[in-house]
C-alpha positions in Angstrom: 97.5 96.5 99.7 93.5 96.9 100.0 90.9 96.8 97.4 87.5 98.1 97.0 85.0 96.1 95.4 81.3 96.7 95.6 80.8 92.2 95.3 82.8 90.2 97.9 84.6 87.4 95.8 83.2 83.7 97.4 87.1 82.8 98.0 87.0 85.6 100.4 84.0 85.6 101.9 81.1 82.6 102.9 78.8 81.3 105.2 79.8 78.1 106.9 78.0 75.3 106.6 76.7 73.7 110.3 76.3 76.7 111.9 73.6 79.3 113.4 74.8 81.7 109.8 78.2 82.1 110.7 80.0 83.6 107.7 83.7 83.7 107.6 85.7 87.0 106.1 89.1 85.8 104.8 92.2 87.8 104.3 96.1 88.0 103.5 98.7 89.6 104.8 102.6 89.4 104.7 102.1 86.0 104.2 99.6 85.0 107.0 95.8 83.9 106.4 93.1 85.5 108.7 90.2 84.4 109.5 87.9 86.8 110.6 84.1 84.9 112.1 80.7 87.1 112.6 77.2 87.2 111.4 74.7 89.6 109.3 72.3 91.8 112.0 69.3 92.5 110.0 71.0 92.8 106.3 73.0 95.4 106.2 75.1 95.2 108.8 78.1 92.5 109.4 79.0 91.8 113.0 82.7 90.4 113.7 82.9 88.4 116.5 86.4 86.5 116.9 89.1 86.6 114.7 92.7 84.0 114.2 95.2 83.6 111.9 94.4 80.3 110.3 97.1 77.5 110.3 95.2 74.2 108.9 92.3 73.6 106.7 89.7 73.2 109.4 88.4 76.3 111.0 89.0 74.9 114.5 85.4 74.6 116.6 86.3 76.4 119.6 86.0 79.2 117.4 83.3 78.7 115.9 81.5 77.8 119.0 83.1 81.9 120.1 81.7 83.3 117.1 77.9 81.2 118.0 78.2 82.5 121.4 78.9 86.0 120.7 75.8 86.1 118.7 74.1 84.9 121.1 75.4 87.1 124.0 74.8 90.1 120.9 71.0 89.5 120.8 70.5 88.8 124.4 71.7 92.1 124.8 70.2 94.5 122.0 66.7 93.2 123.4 67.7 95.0 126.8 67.7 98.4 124.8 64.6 97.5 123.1 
């Protein structure tokens, strides 16, 4: 079941600390926790870079060295249609 809220509850969504403003969306469904990794462009909209189904506490690096990249590779490529 979805909701609609026009405020994001903190337990579902935050930025995480020690890294170039990665934010991590969380959700649940039939009993699994996602994890979905992106960043704000300008400040409206949210871009979603990687996404897992998380199985420990940590949010494992590689993936947030994915999401960094992306970003990266995301801004490389918008100044090309500049």
């Amino acid at each position: 079941m979805f909701e609609e809220t026009s405020i994001i509850p903190k337990q579902y969504f935050k930025k995480l600390a020690g890294t170039n403003d990665i934010w991590e969306i969380r959700a649940i469904y039939s009993g699994n926790i996602f994890r979905l990794l992106g960043f704000f462009e300008q400040d409206e909209n949210f871009i979603i870079t990687n996404g897992f189904i998380k199985k420990t506490q940590k949010i494992p690096l590689n993936e947030i060295n994915i999401a960094e990249e992306r970003k990266r590779i995301y801004y490389k490529r918008m100044k090309l249609y500049e």
